[in-house]
matplotlib code that plots the C-alpha trace (Angstrom):
import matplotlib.pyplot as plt

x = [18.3, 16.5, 18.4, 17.9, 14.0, 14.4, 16.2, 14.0, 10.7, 12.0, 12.7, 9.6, 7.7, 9.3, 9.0, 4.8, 5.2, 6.0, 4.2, 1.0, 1.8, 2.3, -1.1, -2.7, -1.3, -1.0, -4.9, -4.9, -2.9, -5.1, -7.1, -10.6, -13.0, -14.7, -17.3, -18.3, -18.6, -20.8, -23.4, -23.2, -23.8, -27.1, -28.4, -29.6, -30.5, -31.4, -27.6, -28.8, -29.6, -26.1, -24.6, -26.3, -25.0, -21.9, -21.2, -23.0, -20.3, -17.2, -18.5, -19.1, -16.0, -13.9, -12.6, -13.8, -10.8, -7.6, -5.1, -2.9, -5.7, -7.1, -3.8, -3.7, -7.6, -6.7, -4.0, -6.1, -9.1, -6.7, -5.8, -9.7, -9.7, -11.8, -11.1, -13.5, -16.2, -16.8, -17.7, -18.2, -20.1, -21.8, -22.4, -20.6, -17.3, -14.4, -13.4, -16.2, -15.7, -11.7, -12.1, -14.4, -12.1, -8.9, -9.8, -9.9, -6.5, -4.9, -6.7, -4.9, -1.0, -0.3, -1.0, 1.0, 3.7, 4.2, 3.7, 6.1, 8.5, 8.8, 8.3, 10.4, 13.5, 13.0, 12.9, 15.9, 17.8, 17.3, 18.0, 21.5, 22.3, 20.3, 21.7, 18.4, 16.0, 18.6, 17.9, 13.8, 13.8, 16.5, 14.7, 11.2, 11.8, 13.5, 10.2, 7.8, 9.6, 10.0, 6.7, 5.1, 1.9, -1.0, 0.5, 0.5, -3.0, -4.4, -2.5, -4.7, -7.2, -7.4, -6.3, -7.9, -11.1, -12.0, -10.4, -10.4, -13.4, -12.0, -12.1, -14.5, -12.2, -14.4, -15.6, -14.7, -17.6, -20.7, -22.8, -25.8, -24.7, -25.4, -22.0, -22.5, -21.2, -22.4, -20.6, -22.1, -20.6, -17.1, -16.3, -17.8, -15.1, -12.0, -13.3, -12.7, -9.6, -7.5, -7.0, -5.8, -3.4, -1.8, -0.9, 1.3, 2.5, 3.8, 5.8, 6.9, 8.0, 10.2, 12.4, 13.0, 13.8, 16.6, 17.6, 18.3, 20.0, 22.4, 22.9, 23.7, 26.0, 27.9, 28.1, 28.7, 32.0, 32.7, 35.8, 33.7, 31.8, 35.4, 36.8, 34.1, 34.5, 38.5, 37.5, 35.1, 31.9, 28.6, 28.0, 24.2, 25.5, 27.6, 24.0, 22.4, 24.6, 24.8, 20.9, 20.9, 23.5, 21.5, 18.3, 19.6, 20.0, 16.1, 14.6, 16.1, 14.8, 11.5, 11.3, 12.0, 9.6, 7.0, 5.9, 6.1, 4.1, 1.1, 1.6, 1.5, -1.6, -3.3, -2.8, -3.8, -7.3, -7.8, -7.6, -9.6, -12.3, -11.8, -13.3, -9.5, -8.0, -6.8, -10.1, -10.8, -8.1, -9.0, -12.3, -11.3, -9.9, -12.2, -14.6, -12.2, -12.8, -9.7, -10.6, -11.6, -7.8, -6.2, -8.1, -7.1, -3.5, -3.3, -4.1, -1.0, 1.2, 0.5, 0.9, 3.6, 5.5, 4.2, 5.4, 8.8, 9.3, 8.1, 10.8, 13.6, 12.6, 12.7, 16.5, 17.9, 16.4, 17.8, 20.9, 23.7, 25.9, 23.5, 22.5, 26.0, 26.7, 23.6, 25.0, 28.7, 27.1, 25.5, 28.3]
y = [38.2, 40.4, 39.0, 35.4, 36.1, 37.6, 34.7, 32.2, 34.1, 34.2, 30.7, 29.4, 31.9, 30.3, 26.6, 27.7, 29.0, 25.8, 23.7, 25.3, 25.0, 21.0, 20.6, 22.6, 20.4, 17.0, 16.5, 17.5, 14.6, 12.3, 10.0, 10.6, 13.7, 15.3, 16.6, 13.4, 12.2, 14.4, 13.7, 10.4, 10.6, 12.1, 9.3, 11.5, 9.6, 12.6, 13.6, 17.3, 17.4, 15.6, 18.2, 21.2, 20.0, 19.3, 22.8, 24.3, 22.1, 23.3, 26.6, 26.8, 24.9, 26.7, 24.2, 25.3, 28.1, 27.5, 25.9, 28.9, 31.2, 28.2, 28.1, 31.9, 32.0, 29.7, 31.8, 34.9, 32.8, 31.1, 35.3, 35.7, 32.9, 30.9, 27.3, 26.2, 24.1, 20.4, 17.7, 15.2, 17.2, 19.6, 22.3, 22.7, 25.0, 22.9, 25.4, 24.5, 20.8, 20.9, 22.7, 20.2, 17.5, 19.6, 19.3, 16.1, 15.8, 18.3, 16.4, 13.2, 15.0, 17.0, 15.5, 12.5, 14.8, 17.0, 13.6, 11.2, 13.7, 14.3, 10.8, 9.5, 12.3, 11.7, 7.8, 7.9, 10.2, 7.7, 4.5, 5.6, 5.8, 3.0, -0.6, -2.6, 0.3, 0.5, -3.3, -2.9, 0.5, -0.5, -3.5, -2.1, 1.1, -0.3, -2.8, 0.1, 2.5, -0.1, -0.3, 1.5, 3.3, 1.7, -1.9, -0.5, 0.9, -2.2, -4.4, -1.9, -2.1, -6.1, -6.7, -3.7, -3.1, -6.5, -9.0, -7.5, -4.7, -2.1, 0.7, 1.2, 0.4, 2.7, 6.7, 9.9, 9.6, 6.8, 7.3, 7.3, 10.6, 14.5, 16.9, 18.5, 19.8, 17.5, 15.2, 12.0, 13.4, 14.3, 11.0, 9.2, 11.4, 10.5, 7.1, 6.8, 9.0, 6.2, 3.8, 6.6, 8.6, 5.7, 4.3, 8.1, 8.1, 4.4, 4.6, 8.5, 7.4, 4.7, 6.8, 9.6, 7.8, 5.5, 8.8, 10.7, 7.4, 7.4, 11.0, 11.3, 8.4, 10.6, 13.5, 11.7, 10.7, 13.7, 16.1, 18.7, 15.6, 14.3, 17.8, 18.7, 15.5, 15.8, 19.1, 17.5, 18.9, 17.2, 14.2, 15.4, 18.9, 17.1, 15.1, 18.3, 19.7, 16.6, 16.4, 20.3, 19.6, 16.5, 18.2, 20.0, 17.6, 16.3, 19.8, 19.4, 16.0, 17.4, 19.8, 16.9, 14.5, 16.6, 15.7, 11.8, 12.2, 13.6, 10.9, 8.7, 10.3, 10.8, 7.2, 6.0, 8.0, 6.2, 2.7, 4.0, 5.7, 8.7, 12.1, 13.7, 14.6, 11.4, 10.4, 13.3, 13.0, 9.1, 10.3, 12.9, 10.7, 8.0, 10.7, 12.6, 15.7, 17.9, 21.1, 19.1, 17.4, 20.4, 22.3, 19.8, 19.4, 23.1, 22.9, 20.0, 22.1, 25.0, 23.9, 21.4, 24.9, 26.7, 24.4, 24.0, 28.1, 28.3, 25.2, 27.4, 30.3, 28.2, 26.3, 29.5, 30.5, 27.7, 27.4, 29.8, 29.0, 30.0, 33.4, 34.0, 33.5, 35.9, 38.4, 38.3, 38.4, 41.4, 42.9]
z = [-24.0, -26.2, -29.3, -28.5, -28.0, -31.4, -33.0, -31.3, -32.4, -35.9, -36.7, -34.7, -37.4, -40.2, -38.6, -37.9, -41.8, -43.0, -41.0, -41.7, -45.4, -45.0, -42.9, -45.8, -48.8, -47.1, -46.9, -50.2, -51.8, -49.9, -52.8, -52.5, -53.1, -50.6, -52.6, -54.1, -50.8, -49.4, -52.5, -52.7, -49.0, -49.5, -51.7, -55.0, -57.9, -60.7, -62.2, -62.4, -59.0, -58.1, -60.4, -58.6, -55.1, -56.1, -57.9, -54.6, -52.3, -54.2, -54.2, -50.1, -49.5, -52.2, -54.4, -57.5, -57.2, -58.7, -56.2, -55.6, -54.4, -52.3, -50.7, -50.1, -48.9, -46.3, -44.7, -44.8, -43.1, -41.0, -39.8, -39.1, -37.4, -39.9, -39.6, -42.5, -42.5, -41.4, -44.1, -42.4, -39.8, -42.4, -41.7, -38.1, -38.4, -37.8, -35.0, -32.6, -33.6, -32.3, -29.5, -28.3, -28.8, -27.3, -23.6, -23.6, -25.2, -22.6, -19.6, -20.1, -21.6, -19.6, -16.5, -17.8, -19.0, -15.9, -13.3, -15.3, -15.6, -11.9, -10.9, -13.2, -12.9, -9.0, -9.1, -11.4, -9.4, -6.3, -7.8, -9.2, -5.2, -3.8, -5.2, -4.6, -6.4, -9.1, -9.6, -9.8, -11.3, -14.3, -16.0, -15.4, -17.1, -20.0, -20.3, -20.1, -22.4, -25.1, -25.3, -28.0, -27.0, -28.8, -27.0, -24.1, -24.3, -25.9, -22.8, -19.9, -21.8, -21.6, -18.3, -16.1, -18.1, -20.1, -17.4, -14.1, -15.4, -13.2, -15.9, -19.1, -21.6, -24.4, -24.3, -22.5, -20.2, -20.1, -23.1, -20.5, -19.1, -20.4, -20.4, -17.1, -13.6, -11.5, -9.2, -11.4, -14.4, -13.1, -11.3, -15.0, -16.6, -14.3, -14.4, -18.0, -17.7, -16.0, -18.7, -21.5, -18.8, -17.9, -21.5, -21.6, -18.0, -17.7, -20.9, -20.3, -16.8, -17.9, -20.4, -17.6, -15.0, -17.0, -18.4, -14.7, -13.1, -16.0, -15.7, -12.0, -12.1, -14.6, -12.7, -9.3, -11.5, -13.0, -11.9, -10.1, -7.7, -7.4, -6.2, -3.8, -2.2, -1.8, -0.7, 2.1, 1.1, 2.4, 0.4, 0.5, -1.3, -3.8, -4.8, -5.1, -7.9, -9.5, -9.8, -10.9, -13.9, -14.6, -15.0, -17.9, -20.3, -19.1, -19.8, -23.4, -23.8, -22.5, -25.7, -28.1, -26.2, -27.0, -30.0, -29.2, -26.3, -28.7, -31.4, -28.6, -27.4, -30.5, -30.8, -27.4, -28.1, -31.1, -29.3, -26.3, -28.4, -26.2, -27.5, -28.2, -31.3, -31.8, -32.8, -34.7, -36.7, -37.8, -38.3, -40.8, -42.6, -43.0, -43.9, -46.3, -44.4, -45.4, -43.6, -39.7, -40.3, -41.1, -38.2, -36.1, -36.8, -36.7, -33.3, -33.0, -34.7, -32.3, -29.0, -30.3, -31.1, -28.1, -25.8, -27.1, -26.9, -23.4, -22.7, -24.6, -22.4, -19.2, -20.2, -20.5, -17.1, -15.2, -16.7, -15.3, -18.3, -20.8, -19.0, -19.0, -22.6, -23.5, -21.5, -23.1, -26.4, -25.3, -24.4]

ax = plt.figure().add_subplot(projection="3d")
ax.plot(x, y, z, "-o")
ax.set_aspect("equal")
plt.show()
């Protein structure tokens, strides 16, 4: 066990190694400069004055250093911690400005993650016994996973907030309101929550539960279901390990989903206008911010990784197989 931690911890090091190095360079090829910006921004006329704040701009922001030592001061600020500074936003530090934005991300993921994996699995698992679910359960989910996000989003947000004007179809929370505990507040929130956690859940939903219902079929037909059957076993117990082995495959797909799932929710925040990194990162770029989309894809890259570990960690703690293999290597 101790070996595979140590495998696993090294190449998600290296994987975190180069990731960082693309989020760093990738803003950097973007056309556009920052620094102009930012001047032209504050509407000087005098071109000594628009030099001055320009050499003072590249100076806060570093850019007046040659590109190798840019690239090494942002690892050692990215060890302190140091996210830079906001352009668009000047002078906020792009650390306050992310983790701002990062709840709101998490409120709508991973609820839809965690509830359209267990809905879906479940559902899945029931209509590959039951002929008539199978029938309703099939075509849907192949609808709703086809789907790409954004359509999806843009569909809610026409029917259940423009047509039927159940939901706001715009904001994290009513611009009317303050940022508070209060009872007001909170139900403003969820309100707004709907429309965003549903564009993830629906089209999640569909690709787990097709996924299960074909994977239970398969082991209900495999040798072993065959064997236990012949042998007499409960048909009930013969489900049960069927559904175990089938999960397997599901926790894997779980660990690739991943990073879907945020693109789809970075996505889904864009068309909703909701306060997430989504919108963050579109308004990085429109305002040629390198160091707010850095900061925030930083954060993607990180619990993109984070959560794929942990999920590593957990397959080899429900799989016998694997345990077993960790243990013969051992030895």
């Amino acid at each position: 066990m101790r070996g595979y931690l140590a495998r696993k911890t090294l190449v998600y090091g290296l994987t975190f190694v180069v990731a960082v190095t693309l989020n760093w360079l990738i803003p950097r090829l973007m056309p556009g400069d920052p620094v102009q910006r930012m001047v032209a921004r504050a509407a000087v006329q005098h071109p000594e004055t628009i030099a001055s704040m320009a050499a003072y701009y590249e100076r806060t922001f570093g850019l007046d250093l040659p590109i190798w030592q840019q690239y090494l001061n942002y690892w050692a600020a990215l060890f302190r911690g140091d996210l830079g500074t906001s352009v668009w936003l000047f002078p906020t530090p792009v650390s306050q400005v992310v983790l701002e934005a990062v709840p709101y991300t998490l409120g709508i993921m991973i609820p839809a993650i965690v509830l359209s994996f267990v809905v879906g699995n479940t559902v899945g698992a029931m209509a590959a016994r039951s002929r008539w679910l199978d029938n309703v359960a099939l075509p849907v989910g192949y609808l709703v996973t086809a789907m790409p996000y954004m359509w999806l989003a843009i569909l809610l947000a026409w029917g259940l907030g423009v047509a039927l004007g159940w939901f706001p179809v715009a904001g994290g929370y009513d611009f009317g309101l303050v940022p508070q505990w209060s009872w007001t507040f909170v139900a403003d929130l969820l309100h707004h929550w709907v429309l965003p956690f549903l564009s993830l859940f629906l089209v999640s939903l569909g690709g787990w539960a097709i996924g299960m219902r074909n994977l239970i079929i398969y082991e209900l037909e495999s040798d072993y279901s065959n064997y236990l059957s012949a042998l007499g076993a409960p048909r009930r117990l013969v489900r049960r390990y069927a559904f175990r082995n089938a999960m397997l495959p599901q926790i894997t797909g779980l660990a690739l989903q991943l990073g879907t799932v945020l693109g789809g929710a970075l996505v889904t925040e864009i068309v909703f206008g909701y306060p997430g990194l989504g919108k963050l990162v579109l308004s990085a770029i429109q305002n040629q911010d390198f160091f707010l989309l850095q900061g925030t894809l930083l954060f993607v890259v990180i619990g993109v990784l984070v959560a794929n570990f942990v999920i590593d960690i957990v397959y080899v703690l429900v799989d016998p197989r694997t345990r077993t293999g960790l243990t013969g290597a051992t030895a």
